[in-house]
C-alpha beads as a LAMMPS data file, in Angstrom:
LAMMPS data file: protein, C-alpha beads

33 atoms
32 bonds

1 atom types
1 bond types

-500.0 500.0 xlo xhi
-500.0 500.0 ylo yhi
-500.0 500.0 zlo zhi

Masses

1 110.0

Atoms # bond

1 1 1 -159.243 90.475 5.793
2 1 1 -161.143 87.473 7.106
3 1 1 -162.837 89.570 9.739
4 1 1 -165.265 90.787 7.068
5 1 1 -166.887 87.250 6.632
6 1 1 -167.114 87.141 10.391
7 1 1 -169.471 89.476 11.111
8 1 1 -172.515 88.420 13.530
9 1 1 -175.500 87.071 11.506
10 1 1 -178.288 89.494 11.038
11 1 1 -182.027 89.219 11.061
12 1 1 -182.643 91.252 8.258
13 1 1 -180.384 89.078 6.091
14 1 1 -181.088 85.868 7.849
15 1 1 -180.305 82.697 5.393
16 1 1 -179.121 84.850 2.422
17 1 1 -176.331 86.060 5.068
18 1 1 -175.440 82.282 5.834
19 1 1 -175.137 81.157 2.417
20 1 1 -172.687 83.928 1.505
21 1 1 -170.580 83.657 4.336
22 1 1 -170.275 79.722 3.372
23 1 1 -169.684 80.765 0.072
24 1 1 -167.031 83.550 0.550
25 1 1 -165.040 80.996 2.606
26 1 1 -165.072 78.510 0.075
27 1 1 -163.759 80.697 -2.202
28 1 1 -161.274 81.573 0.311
29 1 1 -159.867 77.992 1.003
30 1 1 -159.776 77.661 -3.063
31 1 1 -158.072 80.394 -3.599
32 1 1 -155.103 79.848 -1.035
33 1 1 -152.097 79.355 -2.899

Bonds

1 1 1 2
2 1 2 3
3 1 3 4
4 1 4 5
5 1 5 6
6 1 6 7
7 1 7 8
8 1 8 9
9 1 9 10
10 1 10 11
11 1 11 12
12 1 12 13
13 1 13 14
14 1 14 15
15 1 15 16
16 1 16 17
17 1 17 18
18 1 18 19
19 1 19 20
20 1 20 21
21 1 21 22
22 1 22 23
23 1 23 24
24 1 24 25
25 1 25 26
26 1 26 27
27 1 27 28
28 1 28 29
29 1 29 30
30 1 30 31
31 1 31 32
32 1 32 33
C-alpha cells in the first residue's frame, strides 16, 4: 500500500506532486491505529 506514495517525482507534476506525497503520509501516520 505505501508503495503508491513512493513513486519517483515527476516533472510534469513537480511541487503539486511533493505536497501530496507529504500530505498522503501525514494522513497515513494519523490514521495508524
Amino acid at each position: 500500500m505505501l508503495e503508491m506514495y513512493r513513486l519517483p517525482p515527476r516533472p510534469d507534476l513537480g511541487h503539486d506532486f511533493r505536497l501530496f506525497e507529504s500530505h498522503a503520509q501525514a494522513r497515513m501516520e494519523m490514521t495508524t491505529d
